[in-house]
Steps between C-alpha positions, in 0.01 A plus 500: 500500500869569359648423125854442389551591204849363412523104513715247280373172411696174335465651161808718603701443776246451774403171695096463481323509168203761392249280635711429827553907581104554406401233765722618767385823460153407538580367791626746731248740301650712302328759270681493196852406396733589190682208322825671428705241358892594370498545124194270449132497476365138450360441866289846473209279330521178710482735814186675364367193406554347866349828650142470307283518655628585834540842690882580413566724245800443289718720359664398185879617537887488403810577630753575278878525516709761469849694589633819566903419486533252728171554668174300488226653412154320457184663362128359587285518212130457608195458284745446193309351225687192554472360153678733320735400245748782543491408901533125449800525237657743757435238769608218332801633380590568866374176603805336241737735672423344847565162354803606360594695762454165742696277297765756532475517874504130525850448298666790726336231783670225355853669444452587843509154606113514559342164337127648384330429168259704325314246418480478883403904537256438197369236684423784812319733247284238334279663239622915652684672402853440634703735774751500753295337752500225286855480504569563859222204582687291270810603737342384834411194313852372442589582810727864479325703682203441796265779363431683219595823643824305580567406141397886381722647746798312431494400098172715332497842600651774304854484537474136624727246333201339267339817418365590201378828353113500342395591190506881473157706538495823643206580722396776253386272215330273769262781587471587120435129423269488749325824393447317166358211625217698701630468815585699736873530621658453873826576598532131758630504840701856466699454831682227357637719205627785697485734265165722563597725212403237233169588603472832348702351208246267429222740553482656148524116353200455636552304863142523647571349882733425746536194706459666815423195734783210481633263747814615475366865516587653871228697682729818378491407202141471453441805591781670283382307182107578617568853483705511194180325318278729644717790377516367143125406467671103456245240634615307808523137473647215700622154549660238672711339183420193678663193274339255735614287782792369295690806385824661633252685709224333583239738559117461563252619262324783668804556738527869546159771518444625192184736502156394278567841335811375275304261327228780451729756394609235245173404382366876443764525268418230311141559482623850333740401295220242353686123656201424691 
């Protein structure tokens, strides 16, 4: 038994639809899994739907996008009541920013001398909602770099020649936004931010968890961000942020050993705070 509670699916930037993740997890017996799509919420139904039925619980979930400065910050919202209309206009308006935002990034491409269309990167997120991964597949596709993780690392990142800033959220109204919509906020993979003081920032907003398990987490830093929940009476959660076998990092559902007890911890809460 193991869960992973942090997986993207097609209807943001990741490579296997709802249905797709729910299967594979199924597979290599999983015992629940969070759908924790960027800035979107439209595959949490088709993933329930595919999981009637069957022993895998699913956890409806978000991840949202933020910055501190010129850091990334991304807050899980799980059990959010995920039709919400103050959640869904705050979605979709970021959702219009990331189209905006890649048309952007795609005419810095051109000037560049890179040939790529949107209608070509639009083409990569389908129905999703589109992101940088988009872009940088659109990239490999005409031929300018050999991987994603090439085309980030020499044209998207920040401070790369074809980057472009997102639409401005601050991590603090993503955990109040999240609060409102029921759910119960998560500061995502901290490790990545490194800045462990937005923790106790965020704390009086409302931030309920911390993603202690990630696969970019080090054993270290397990342990560090383990404690530091304990400490603050925060609930313990983890992922892999798998986007499927066809992201910039292709990572396996169910990669990394997250314990049973994070999806527990997860579900107590929202048995008392009335979601379940």
């Amino acid at each position: 038994m193991a869960v992973d509670l942090h997986i993207h699916s097609t209807v943001s930037d990741g490579t296997l639809t709802p249905q797709q993740i729910v299967q594979e997890a199924l597979q290599i017996g999983l015992y629940a899994i969070a759908l924790a799509d960027h800035d979107a919420v439209d595959g949490i139904e088709p993933a329930l739907q595919a999981a009637r039925g069957t022993n895998l619980l699913v956890l409806p979930a978000v991840e949202i996008s933020t910055e501190v400065g010129n850091t990334e910050v991304h807050i899980l919202g799980y059990y959010i009541d995920y039709h919400d209309d103050t959640l869904l206009d705050l979605l979709r308006r970021i959702r219009e920013d990331r189209q905006q935002r890649a048309q952007k990034m795609v005419n810095k491409l051109n000037r560049l001398g890179v040939k790529v269309s949107y209608e070509a990167v639009a083409a990569r997120a389908g129905t999703g909602s589109v992101g940088r991964p988009h872009v940088a597949a659109a990239i490999v596709e005409a031929g300018y770099a050999g991987s994603q993780e090439e085309a980030f690392a020499r044209y998207l990142r920040r401070g790369r020649p074809a980057y472009v800033p997102r639409y401005k959220l601050t991590p603090r109204q993503a955990v109040q936004q999240v609060r409102a919509a029921g759910g119960l906020p998560v500061l995502a993979h901290p490790g990545l931010v490194h800045q462990d003081s937005i923790i106790d920032r965020l704390v009086p907003d409302g931030l309920g968890g911390i993603e202690v398990y990630h696969v970019n987490h080090s054993a270290s830093e397990v342990s560090k961000y383990r404690d530091m929940a304990v400490q603050r009476g925060l609930i313990i959660t983890g992922g892999t942020d798998s986007h499927g076998p066809g992201g910039p990092n292709p990572v396996p559902i169910g990669a990394i050993e997250i314990p049973d007890e994070c999806a527990d911890a997860i579900l107590h809460w929202a048995r008392a705070h009335g979601r379940l």
